[in-house]
C-alpha positions in Angstrom: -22.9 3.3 -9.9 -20.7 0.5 -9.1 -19.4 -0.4 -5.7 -15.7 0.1 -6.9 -16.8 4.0 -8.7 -18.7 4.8 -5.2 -18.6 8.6 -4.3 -19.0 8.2 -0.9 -15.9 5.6 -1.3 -13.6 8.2 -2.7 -14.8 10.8 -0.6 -13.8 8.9 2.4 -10.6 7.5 1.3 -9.4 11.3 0.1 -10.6 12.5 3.4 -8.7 10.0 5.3 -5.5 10.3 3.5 -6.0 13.9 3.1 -5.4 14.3 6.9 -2.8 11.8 6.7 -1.0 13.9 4.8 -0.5 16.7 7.2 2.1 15.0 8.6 2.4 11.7 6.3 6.5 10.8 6.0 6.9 11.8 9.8 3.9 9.7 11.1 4.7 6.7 8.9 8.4 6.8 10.4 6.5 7.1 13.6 4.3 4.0 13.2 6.8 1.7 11.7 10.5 3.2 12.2 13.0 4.9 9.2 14.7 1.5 9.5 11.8 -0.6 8.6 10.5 2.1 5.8 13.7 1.8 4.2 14.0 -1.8 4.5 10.1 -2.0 2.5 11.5 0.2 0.1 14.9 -1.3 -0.9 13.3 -4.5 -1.1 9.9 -2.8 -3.3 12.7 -1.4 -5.9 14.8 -4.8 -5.6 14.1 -5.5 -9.3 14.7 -2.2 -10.7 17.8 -1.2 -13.3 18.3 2.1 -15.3 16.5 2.1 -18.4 13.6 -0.5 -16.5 10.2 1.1 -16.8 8.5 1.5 -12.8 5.1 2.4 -11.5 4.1 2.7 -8.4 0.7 2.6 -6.9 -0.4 4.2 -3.9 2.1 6.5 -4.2 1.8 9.1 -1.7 4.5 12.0 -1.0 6.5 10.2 -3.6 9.7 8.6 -1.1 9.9 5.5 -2.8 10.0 6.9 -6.6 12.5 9.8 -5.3 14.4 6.7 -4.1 13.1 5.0 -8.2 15.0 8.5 -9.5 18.2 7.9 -8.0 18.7 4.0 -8.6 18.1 4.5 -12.3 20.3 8.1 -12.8 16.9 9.4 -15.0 17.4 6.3 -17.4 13.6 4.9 -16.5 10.0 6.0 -16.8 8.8 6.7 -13.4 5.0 6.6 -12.8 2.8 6.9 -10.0 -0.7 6.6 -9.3 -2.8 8.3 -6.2 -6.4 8.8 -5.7 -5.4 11.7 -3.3 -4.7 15.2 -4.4 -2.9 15.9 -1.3 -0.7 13.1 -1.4 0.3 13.9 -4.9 0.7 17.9 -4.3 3.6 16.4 -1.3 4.5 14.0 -4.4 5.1 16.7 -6.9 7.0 18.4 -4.6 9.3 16.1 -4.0 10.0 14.6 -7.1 9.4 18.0 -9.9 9.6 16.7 -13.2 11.5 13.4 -12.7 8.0 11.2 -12.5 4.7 11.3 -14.0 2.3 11.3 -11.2 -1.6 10.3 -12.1 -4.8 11.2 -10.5 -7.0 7.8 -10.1 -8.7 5.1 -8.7 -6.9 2.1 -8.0 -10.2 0.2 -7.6 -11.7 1.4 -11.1 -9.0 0.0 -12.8 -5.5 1.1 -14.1 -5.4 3.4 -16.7 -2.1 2.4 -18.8 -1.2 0.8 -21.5 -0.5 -3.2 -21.8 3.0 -4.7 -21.1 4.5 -1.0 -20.5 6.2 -1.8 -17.4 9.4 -4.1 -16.1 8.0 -3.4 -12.4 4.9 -2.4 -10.7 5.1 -1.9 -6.7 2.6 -0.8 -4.2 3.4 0.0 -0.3 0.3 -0.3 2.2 -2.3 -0.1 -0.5 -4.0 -3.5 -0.8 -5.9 -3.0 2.6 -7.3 0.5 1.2 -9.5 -1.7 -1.8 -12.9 -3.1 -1.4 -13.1 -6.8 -1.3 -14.2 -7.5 -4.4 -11.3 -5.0 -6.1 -8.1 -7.0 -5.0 -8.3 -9.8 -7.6 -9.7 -7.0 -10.5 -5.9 -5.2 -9.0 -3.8 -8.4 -9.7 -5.3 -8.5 -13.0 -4.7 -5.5 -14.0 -0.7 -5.2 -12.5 0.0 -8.9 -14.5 -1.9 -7.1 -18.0 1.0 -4.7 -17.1 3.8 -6.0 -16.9 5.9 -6.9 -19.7 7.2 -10.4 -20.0 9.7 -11.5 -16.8 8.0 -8.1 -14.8 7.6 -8.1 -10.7 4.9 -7.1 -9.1 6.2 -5.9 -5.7 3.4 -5.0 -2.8 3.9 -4.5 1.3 0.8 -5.1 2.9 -0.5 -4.6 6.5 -2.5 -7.0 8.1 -3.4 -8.2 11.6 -0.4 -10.9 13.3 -3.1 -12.4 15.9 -6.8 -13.3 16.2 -8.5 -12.0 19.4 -11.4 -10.1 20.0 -9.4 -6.4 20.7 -8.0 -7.3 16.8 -11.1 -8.0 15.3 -12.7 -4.9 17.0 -9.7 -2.8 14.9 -10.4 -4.4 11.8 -13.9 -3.6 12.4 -13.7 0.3 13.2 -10.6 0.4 10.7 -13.1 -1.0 8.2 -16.1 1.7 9.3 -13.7 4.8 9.9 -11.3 4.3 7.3 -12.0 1.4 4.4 -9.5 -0.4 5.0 -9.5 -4.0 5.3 -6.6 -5.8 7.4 -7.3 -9.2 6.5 -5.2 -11.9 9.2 -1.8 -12.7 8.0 -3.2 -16.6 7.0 -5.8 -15.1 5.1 -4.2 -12.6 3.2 -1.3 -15.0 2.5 -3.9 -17.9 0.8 -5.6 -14.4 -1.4 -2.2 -13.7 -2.3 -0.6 -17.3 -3.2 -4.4 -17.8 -4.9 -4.0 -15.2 -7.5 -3.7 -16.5 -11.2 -0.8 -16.0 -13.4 2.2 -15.0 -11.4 5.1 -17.2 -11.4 7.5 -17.7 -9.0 5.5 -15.8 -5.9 6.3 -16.0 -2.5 4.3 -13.8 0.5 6.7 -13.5 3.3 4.9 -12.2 6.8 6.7 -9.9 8.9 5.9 -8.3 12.2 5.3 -4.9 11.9 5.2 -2.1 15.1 2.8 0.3 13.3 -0.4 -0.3 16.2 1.9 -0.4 18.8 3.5 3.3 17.6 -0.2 4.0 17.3 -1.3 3.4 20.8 1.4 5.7 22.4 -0.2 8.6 20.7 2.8 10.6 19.4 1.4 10.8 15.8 -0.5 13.6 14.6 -2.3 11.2 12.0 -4.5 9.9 15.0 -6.9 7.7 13.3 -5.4 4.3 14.5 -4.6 6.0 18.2 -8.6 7.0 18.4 -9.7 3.7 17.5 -7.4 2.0 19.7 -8.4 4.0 22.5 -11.9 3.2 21.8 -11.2 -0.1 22.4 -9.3 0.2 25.8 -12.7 2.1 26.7 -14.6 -1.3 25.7 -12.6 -2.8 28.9 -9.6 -4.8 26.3 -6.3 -4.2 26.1 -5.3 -2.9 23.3 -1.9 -4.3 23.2 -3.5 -7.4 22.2 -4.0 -5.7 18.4 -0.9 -7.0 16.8 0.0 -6.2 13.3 2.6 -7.1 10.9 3.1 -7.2 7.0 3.5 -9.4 4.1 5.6 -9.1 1.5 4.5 -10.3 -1.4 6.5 -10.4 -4.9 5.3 -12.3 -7.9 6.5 -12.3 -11.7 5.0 -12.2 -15.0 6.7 -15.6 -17.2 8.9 -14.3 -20.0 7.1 -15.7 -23.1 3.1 -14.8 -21.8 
């Protein structure tokens, strides 16, 4: 069995998001503010016209394809993809008939057809892979798209280098797979991937382990682990985070 088709992967990513999703859109207003969620979103679906063909992976309780639905007036195939059943149970509920959601694993590839969509998007998803799955990803969204397509991702990662950070990348890593890369980093992975023309990976500050360390959400991974750290003698204010946006296009004619 392969790294990227690991039980004990999927087990832990379902479980984690699983009891996210007690309380997923409140906490992730929580962490990084309506405003700023609606901001990622508005810019994700930038691209997208009725009749314009949209999937999005990672999709969770389904916000930004309700928000897919009303841009495009039911003129679009809506897709999304989700390795966890309770995230797509809060999905279904929210969107009924007016998207196909999918069952899968990001990692293990994507299970759709070649050049079948105008936009792919993906919010907060990118830190959830395995190392060696982020290029395999690009690949797979640029076989996507059809010619002149966007690819369209948000994605946390850590805004300063200090020991407090690299001891939340570290339990964040153990405790939940995921993988926030520094913001320098993740920009050079990004700006290194072959194919896409015209990308750009804008960083953004982001308040999501600040929210975290007050303790308000009931999602209360990123609150434990921050409190760990306080109890290692750092200040866990020192854990900064922001995002990058990063948008990238398939050429018309390839």
């Amino acid at each position: 069995m392969t790294q990227l088709e690991n039980t004990d992967y999927i087990t832990l990513k379902r479980s984690v998001y699983g009891e996210y999703s007690r309380a997923y859109d409140e906490d992730r207003v929580r962490f990084v503010s309506g405003t700023a969620l609606a901001e990622r979103i508005d810019w994700a679906l930038g691209p997208l016209q009725p009749g314009k063909n949209l999937l999005d992976l990672g999709c969770g309780s389904g916000r930004l394809l309700r928000q897919a639905v009303d841009r495009t007036g039911g003129k679009s195939v809506l897709t999304g993809l989700d390795l966890t059943p309770d995230m797509l149970a809060l999905a279904r509920s929210e969107l009924g008939g007016d998207a196909t959601l999918v069952e899968g694993n990001v990692a293990a590839g994507l299970p759709f057809k070649n050049q079948s969509f105008d936009l792919v998007t993906s919010l907060n998803l990118v830190q959830d892979l395995p190392a060696n799955a982020v290029s395999s990803l690009f690949d797979g969204v640029y076989r996507l798209l059809r010619p002149g397509g966007t690819f369209r991702a948000v994605i946390p990662c850590m805004a300063e280098r200090n020991q407090a950070a690299e001891l939340f990348r570290e339990m964040s890593q153990v405790r939940g797979a995921m993988d926030f890369r520094y913001a320098d980093d993740l920009r050079r992975l990004l700006m290194g991937m072959p194919g896409f023309v015209g990308a750009s990976a804008e960083f953004r500050p982001s308040t999501a382990a600040a929210n975290a360390a007050k303790g308000s959400v009931r999602f209360t991974l990123f609150a434990d682990i921050l409190g760990d750290i306080k109890s290692l003698g750092l200040d866990p204010s020192q854990v900064q985070q922001g995002v990058i946006f990063f948008s990238g296009n398939r050429a018309l004619g390839s």
